[in-house]
PDB file of N, H, CA, C and O in Angstrom:
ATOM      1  N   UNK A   1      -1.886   0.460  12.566  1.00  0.00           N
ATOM      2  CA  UNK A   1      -2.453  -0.551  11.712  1.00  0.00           C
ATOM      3  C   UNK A   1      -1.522  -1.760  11.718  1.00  0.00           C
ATOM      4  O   UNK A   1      -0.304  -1.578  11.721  1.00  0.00           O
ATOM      5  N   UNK A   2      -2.018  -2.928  11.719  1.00  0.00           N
ATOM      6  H   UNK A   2      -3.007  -3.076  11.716  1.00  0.00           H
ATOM      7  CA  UNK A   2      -0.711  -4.061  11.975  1.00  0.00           C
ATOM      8  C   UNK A   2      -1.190  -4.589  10.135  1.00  0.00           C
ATOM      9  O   UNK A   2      -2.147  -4.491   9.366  1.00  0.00           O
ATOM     10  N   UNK A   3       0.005  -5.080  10.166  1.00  0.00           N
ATOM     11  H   UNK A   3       0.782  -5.160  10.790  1.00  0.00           H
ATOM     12  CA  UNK A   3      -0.057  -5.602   8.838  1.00  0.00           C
ATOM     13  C   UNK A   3      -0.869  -6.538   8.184  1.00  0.00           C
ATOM     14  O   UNK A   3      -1.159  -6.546   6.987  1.00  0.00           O
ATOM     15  N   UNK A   4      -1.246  -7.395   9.135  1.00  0.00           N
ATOM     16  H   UNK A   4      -1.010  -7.388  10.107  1.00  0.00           H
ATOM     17  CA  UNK A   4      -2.409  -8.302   8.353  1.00  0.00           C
ATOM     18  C   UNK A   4      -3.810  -7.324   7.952  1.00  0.00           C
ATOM     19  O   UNK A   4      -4.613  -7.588   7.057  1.00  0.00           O
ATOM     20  N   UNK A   5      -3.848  -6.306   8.740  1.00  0.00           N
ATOM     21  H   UNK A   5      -3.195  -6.091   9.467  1.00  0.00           H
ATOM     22  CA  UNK A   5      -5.296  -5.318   8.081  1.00  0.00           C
ATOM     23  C   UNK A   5      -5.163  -4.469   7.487  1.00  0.00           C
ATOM     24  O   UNK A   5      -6.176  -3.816   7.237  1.00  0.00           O
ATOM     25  N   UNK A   6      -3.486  -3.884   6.781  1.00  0.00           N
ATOM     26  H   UNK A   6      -2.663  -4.414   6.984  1.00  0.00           H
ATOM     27  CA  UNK A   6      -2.766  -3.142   5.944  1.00  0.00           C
ATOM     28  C   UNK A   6      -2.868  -4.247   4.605  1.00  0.00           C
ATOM     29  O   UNK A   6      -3.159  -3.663   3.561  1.00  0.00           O
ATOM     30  N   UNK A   7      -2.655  -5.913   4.449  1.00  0.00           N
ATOM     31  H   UNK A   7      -2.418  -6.387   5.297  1.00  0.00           H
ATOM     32  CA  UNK A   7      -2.891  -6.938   3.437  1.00  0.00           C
ATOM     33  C   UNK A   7      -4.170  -6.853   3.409  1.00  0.00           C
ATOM     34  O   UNK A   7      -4.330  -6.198   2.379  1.00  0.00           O
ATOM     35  N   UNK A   8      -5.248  -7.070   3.842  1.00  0.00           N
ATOM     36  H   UNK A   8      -5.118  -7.602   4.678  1.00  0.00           H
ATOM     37  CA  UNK A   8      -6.802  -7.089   4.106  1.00  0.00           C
ATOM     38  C   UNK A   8      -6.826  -6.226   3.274  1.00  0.00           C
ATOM     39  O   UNK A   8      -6.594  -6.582   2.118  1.00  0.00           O
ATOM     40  N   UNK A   9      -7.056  -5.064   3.490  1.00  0.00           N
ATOM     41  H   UNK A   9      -7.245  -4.775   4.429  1.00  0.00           H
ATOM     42  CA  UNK A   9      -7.379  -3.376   2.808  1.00  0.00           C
ATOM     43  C   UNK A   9      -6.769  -3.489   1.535  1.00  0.00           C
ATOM     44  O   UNK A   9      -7.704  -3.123   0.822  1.00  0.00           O
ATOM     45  N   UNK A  10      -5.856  -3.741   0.787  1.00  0.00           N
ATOM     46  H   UNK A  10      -5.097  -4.038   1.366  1.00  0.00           H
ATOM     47  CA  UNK A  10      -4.914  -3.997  -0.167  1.00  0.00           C
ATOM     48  C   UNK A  10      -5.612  -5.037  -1.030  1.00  0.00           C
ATOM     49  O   UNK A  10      -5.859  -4.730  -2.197  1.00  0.00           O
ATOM     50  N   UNK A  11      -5.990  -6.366  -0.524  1.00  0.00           N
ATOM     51  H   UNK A  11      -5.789  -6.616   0.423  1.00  0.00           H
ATOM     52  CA  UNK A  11      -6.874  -7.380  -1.409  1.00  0.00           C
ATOM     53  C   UNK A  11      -8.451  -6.855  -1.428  1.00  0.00           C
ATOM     54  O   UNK A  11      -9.093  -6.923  -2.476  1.00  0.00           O
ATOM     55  N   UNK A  12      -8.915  -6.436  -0.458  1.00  0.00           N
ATOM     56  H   UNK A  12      -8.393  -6.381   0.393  1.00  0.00           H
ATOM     57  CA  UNK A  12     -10.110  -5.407  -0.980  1.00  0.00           C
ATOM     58  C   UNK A  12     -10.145  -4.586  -1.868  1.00  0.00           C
ATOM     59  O   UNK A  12     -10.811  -4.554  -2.903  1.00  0.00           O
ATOM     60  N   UNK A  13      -9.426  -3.919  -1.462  1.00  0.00           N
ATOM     61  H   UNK A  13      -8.886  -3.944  -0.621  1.00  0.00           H
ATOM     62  CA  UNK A  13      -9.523  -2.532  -2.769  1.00  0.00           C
ATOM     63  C   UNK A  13      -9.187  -3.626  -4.160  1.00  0.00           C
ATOM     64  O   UNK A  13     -10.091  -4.146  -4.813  1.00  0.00           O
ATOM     65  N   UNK A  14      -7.512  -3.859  -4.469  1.00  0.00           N
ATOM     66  H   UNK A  14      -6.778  -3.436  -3.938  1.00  0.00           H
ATOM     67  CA  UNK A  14      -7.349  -4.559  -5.845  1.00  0.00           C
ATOM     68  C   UNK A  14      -7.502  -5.587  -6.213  1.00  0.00           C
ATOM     69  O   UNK A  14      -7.137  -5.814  -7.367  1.00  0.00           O
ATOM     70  N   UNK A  15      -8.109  -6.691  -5.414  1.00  0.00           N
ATOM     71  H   UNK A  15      -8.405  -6.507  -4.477  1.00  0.00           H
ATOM     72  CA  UNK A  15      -8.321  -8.224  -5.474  1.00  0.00           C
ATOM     73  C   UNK A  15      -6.362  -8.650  -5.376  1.00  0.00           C
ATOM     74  O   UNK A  15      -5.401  -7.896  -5.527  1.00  0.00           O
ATOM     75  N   UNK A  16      -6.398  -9.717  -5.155  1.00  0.00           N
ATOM     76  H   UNK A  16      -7.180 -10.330  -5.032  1.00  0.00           H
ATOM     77  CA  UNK A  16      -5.707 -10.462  -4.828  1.00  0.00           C
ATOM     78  C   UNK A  16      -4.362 -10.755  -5.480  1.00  0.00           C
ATOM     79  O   UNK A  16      -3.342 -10.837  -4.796  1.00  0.00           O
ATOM     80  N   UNK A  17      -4.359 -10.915  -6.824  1.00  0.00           N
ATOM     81  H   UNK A  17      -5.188 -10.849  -7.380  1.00  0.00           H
ATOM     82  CA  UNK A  17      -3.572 -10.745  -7.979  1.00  0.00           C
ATOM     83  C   UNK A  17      -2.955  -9.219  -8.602  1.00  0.00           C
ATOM     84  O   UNK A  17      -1.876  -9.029  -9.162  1.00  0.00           O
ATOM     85  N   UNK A  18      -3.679  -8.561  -8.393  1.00  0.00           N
ATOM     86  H   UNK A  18      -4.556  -8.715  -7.938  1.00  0.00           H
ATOM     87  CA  UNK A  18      -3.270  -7.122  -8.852  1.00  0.00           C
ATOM     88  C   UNK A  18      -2.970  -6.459  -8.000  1.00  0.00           C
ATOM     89  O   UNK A  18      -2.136  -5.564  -8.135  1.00  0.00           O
ATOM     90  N   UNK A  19      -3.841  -6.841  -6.400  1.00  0.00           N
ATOM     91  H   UNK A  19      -4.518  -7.569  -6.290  1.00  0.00           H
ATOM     92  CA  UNK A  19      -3.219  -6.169  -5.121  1.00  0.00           C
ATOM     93  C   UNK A  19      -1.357  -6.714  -5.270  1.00  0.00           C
ATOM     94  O   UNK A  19      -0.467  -5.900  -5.515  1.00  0.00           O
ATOM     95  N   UNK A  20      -1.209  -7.607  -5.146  1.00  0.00           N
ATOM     96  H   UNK A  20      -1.932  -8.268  -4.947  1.00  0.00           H
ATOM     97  CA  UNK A  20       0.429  -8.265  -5.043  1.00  0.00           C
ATOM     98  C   UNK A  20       1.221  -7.674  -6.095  1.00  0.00           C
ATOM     99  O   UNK A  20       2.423  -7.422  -6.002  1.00  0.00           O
ATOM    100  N   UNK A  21       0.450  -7.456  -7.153  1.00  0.00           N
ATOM    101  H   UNK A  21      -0.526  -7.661  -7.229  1.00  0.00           H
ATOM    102  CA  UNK A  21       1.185  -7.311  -7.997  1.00  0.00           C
ATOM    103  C   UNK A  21       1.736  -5.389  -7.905  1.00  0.00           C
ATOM    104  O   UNK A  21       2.839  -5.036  -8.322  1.00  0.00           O
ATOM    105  N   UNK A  22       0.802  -4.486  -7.346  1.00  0.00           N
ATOM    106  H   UNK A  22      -0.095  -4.773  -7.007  1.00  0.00           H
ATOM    107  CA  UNK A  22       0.944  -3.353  -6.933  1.00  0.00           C
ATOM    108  C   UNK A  22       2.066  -3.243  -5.360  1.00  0.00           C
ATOM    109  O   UNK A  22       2.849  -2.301  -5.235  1.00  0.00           O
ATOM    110  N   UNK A  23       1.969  -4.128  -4.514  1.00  0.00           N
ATOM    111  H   UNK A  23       1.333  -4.893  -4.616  1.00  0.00           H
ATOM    112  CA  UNK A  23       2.715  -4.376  -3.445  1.00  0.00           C
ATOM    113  C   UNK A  23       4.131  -4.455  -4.325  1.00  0.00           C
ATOM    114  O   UNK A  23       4.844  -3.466  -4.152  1.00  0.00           O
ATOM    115  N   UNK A  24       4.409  -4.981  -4.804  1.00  0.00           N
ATOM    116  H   UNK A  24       3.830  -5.784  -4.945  1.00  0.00           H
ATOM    117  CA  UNK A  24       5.576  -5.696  -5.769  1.00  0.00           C
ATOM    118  C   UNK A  24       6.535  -4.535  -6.621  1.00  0.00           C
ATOM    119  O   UNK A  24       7.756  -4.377  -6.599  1.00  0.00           O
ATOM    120  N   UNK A  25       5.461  -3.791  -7.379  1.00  0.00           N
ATOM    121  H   UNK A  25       4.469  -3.919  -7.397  1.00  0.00           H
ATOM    122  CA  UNK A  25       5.874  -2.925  -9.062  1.00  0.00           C
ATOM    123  C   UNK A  25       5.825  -1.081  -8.690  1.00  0.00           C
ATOM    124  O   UNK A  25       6.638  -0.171  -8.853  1.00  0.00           O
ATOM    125  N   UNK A  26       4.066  -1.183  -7.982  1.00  0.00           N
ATOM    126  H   UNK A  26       3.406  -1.922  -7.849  1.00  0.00           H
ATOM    127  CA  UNK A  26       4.061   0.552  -8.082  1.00  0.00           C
ATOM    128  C   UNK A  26       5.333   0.872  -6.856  1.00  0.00           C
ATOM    129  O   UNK A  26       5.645   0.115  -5.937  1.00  0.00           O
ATOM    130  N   UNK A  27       5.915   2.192  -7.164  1.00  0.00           N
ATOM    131  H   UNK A  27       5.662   2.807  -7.911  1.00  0.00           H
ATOM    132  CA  UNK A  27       6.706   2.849  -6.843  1.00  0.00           C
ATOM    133  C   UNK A  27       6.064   4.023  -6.129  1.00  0.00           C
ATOM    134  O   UNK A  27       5.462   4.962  -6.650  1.00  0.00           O
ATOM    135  N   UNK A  28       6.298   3.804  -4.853  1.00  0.00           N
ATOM    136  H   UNK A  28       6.787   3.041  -4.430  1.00  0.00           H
ATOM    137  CA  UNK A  28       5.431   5.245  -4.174  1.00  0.00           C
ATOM    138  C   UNK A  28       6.082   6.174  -3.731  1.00  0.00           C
ATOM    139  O   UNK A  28       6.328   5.971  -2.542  1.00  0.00           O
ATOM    140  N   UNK A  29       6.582   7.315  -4.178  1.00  0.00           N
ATOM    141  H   UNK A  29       6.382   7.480  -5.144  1.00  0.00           H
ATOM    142  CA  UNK A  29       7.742   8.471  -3.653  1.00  0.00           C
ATOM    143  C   UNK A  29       7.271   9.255  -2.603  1.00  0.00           C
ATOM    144  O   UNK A  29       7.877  10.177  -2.059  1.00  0.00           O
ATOM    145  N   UNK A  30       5.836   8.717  -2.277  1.00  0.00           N
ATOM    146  H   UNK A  30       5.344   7.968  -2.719  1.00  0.00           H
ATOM    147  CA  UNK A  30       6.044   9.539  -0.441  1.00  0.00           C
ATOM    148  C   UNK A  30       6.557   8.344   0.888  1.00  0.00           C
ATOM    149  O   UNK A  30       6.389   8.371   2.107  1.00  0.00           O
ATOM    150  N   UNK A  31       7.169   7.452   0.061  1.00  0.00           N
ATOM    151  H   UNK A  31       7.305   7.430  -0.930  1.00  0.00           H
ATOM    152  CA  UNK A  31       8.081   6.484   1.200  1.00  0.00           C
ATOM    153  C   UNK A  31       9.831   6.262   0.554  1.00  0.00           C
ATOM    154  O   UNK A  31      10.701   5.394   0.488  1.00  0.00           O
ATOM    155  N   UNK A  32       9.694   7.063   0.340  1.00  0.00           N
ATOM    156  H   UNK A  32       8.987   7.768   0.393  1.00  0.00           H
ATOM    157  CA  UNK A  32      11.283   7.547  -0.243  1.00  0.00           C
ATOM    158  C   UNK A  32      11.443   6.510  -1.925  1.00  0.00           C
ATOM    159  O   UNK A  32      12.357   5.690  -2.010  1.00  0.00           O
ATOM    160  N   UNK A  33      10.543   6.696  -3.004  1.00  0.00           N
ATOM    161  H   UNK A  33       9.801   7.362  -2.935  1.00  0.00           H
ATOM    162  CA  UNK A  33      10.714   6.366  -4.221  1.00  0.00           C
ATOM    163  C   UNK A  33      11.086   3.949  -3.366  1.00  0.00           C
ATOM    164  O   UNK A  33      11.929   3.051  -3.378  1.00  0.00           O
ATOM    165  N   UNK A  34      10.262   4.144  -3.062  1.00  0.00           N
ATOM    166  H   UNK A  34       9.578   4.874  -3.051  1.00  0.00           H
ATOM    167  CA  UNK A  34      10.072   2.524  -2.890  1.00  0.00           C
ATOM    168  C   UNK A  34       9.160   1.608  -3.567  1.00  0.00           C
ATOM    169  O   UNK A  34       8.510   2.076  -4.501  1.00  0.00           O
ATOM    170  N   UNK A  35       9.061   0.840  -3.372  1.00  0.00           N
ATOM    171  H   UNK A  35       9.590   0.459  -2.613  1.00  0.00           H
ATOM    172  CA  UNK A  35       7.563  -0.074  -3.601  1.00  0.00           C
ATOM    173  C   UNK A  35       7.179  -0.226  -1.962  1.00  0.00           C
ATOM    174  O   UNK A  35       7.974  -0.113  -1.029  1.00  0.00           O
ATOM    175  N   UNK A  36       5.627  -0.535  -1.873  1.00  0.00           N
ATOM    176  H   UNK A  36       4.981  -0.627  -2.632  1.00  0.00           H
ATOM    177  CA  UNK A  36       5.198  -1.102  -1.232  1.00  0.00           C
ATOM    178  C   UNK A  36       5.562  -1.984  -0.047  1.00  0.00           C
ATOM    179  O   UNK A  36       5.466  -1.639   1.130  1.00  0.00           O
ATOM    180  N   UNK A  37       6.033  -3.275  -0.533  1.00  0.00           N
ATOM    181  H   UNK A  37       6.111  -3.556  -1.490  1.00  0.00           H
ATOM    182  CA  UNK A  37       6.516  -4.082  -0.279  1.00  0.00           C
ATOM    183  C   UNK A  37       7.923  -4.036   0.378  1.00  0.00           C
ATOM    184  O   UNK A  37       8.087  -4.878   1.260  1.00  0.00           O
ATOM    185  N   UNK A  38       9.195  -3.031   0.057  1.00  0.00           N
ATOM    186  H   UNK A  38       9.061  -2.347  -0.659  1.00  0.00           H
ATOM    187  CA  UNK A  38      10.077  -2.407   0.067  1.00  0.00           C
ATOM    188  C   UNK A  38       9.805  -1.716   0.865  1.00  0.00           C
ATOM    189  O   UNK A  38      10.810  -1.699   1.576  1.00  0.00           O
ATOM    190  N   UNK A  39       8.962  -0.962   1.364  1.00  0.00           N
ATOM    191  H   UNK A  39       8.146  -0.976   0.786  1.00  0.00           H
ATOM    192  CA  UNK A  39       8.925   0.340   2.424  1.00  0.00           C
ATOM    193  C   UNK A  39       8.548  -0.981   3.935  1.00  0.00           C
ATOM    194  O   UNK A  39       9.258  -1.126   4.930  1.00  0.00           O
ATOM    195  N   UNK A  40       7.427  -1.641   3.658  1.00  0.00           N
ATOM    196  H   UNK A  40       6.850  -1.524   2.849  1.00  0.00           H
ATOM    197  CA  UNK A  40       7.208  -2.655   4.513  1.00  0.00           C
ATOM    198  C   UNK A  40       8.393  -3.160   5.305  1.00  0.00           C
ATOM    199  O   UNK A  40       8.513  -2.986   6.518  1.00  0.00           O
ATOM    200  N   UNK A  41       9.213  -3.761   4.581  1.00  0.00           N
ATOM    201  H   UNK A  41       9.116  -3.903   3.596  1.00  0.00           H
ATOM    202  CA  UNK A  41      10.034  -4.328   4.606  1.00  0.00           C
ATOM    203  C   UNK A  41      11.654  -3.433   5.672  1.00  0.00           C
ATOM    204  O   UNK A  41      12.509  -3.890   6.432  1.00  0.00           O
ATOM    205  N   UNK A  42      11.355  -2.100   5.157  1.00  0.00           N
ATOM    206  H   UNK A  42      10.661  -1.729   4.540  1.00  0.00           H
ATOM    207  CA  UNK A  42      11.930  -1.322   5.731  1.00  0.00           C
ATOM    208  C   UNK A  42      11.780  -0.795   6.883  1.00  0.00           C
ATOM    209  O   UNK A  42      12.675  -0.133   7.409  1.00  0.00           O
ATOM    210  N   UNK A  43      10.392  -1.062   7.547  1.00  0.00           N
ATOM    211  H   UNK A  43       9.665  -1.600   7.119  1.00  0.00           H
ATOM    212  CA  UNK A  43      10.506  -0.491   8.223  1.00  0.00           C
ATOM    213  C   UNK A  43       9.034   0.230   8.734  1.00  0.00           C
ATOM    214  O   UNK A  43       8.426   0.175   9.803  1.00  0.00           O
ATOM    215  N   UNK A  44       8.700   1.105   7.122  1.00  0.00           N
ATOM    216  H   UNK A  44       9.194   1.150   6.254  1.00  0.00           H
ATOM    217  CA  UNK A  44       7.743   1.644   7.077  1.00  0.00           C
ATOM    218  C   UNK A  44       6.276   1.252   8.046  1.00  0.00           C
ATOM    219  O   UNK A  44       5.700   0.178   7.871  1.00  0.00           O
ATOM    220  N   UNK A  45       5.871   2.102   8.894  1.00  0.00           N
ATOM    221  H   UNK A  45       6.339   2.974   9.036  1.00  0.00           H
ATOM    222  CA  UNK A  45       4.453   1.972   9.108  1.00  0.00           C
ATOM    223  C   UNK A  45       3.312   1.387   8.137  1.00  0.00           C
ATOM    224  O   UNK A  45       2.845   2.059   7.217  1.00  0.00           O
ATOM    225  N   UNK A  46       3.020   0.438   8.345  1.00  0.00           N
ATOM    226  H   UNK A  46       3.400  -0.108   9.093  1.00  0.00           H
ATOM    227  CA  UNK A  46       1.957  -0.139   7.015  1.00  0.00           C
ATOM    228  C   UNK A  46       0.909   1.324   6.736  1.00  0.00           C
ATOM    229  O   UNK A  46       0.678   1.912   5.680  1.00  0.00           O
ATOM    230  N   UNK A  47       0.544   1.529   7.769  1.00  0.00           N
ATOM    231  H   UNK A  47       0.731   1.051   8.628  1.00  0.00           H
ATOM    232  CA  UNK A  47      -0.647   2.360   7.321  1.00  0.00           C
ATOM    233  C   UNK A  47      -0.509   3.848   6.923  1.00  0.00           C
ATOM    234  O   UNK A  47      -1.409   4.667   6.736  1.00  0.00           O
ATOM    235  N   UNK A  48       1.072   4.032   6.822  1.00  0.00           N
ATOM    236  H   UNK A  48       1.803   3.367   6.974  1.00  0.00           H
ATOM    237  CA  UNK A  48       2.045   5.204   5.897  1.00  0.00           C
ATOM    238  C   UNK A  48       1.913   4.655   4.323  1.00  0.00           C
ATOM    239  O   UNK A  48       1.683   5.366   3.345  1.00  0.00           O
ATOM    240  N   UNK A  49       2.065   3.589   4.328  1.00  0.00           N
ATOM    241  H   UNK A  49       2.251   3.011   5.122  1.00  0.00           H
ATOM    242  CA  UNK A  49       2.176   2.699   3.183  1.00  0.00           C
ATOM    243  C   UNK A  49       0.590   2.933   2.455  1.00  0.00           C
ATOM    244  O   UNK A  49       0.205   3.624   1.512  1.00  0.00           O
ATOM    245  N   UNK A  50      -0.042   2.062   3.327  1.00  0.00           N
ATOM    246  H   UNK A  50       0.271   1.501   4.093  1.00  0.00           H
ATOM    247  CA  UNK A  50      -1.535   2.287   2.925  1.00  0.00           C
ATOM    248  C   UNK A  50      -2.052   3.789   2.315  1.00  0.00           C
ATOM    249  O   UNK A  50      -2.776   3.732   1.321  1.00  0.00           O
ATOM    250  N   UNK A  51      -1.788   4.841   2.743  1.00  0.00           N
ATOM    251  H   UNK A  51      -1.200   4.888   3.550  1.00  0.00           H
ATOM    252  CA  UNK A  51      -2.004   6.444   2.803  1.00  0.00           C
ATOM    253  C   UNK A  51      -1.150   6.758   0.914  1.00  0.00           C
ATOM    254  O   UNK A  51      -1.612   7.328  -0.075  1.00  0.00           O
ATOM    255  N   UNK A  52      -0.117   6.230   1.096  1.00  0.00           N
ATOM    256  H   UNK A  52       0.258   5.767   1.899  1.00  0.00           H
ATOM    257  CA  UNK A  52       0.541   6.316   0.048  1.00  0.00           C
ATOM    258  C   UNK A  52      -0.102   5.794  -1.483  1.00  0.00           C
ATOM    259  O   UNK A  52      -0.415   6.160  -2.616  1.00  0.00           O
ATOM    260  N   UNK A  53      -0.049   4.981  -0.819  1.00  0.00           N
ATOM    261  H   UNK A  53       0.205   4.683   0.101  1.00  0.00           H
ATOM    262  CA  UNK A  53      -0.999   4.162  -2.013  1.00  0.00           C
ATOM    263  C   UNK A  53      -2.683   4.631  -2.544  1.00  0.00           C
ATOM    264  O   UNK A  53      -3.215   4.370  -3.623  1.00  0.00           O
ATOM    265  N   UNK A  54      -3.029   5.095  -1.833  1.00  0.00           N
ATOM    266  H   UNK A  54      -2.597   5.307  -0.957  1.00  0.00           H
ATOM    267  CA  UNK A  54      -4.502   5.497  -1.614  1.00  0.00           C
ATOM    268  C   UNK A  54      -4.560   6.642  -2.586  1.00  0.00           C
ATOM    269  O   UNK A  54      -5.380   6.939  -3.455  1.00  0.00           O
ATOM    270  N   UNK A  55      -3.088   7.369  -2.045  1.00  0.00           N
ATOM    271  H   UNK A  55      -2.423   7.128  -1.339  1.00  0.00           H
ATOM    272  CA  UNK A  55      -3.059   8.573  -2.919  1.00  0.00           C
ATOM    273  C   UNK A  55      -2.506   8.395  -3.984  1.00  0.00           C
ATOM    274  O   UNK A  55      -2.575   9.397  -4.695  1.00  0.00           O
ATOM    275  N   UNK A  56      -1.975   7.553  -4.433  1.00  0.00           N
ATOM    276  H   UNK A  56      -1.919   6.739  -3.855  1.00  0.00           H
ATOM    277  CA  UNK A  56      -1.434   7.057  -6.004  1.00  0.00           C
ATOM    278  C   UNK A  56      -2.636   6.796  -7.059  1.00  0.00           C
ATOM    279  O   UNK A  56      -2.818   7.197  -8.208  1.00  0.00           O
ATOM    280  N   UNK A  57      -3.325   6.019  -6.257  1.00  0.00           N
ATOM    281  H   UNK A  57      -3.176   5.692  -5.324  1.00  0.00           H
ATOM    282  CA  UNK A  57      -4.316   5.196  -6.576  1.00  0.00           C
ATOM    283  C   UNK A  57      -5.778   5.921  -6.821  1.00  0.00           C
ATOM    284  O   UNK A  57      -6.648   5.304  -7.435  1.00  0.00           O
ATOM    285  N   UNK A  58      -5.985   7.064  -6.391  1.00  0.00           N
ATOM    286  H   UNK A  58      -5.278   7.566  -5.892  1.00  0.00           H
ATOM    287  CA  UNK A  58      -6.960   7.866  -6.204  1.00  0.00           C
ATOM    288  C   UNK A  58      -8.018   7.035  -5.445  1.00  0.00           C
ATOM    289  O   UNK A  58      -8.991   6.631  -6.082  1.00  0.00           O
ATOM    290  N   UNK A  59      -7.908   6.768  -4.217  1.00  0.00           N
ATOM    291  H   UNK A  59      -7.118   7.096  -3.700  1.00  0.00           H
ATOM    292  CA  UNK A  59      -9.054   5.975  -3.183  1.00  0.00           C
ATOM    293  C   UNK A  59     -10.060   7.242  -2.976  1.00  0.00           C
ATOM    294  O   UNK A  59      -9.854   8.415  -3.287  1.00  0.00           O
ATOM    295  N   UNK A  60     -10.975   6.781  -2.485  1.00  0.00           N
ATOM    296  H   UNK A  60     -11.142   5.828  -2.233  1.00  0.00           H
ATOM    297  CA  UNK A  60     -11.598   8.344  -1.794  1.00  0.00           C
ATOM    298  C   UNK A  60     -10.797   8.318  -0.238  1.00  0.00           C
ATOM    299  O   UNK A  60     -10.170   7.574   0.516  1.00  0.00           O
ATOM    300  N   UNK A  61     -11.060   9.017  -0.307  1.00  0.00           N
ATOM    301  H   UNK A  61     -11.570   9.621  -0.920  1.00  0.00           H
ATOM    302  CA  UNK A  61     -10.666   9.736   1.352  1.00  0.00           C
ATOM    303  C   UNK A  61     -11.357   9.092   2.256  1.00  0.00           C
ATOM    304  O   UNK A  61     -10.637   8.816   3.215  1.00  0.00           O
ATOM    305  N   UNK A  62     -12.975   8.548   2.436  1.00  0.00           N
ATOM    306  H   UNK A  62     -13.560   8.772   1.656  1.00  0.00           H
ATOM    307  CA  UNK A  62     -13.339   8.242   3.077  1.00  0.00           C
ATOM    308  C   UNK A  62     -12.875   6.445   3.549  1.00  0.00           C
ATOM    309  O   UNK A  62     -13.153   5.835   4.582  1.00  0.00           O
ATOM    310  N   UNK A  63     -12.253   6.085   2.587  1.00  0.00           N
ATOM    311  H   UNK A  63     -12.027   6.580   1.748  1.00  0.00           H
ATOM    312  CA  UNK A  63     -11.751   4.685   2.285  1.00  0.00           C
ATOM    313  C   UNK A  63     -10.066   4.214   2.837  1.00  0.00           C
ATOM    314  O   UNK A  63      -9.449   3.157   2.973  1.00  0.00           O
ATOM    315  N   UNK A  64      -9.741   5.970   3.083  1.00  0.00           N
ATOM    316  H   UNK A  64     -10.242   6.828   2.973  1.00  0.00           H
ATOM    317  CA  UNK A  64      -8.241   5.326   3.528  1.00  0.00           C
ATOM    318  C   UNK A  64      -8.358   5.042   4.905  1.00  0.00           C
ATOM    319  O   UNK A  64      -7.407   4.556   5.518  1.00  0.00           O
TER     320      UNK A  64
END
């Protein structure tokens, strides 16, 4: 997944303001207790990131 369709998926699901603001704050401990943004930044596979979040977030399955 390249990152501009890891941001895409992210402003879909939370709109735009609350997506950033989740990139930013939630803390996801299946990328070693990071944020979002922080795992990105690290390194992380976006779409590890994405998976993470999905499951925080309760997405359906069919959506991640």
């Amino acid at each position: 997944m390249r990152l501009t369709e890891f941001h895409d998926l992210v402003t879909s699901r939370f709109g735009a303001a609350y997506g950033a603001s989740v990139l930013a704050d939630h803390v996801l401990t299946a990328v070693g207790g990071r944020t979002a943004a922080q795992a990105i930044e690290d390194g992380v596979e976006p779409r590890d990131v994405w998976w993470a979040l999905c499951a925080d977030f309760d997405v359906p399955r069919d959506q991640w």
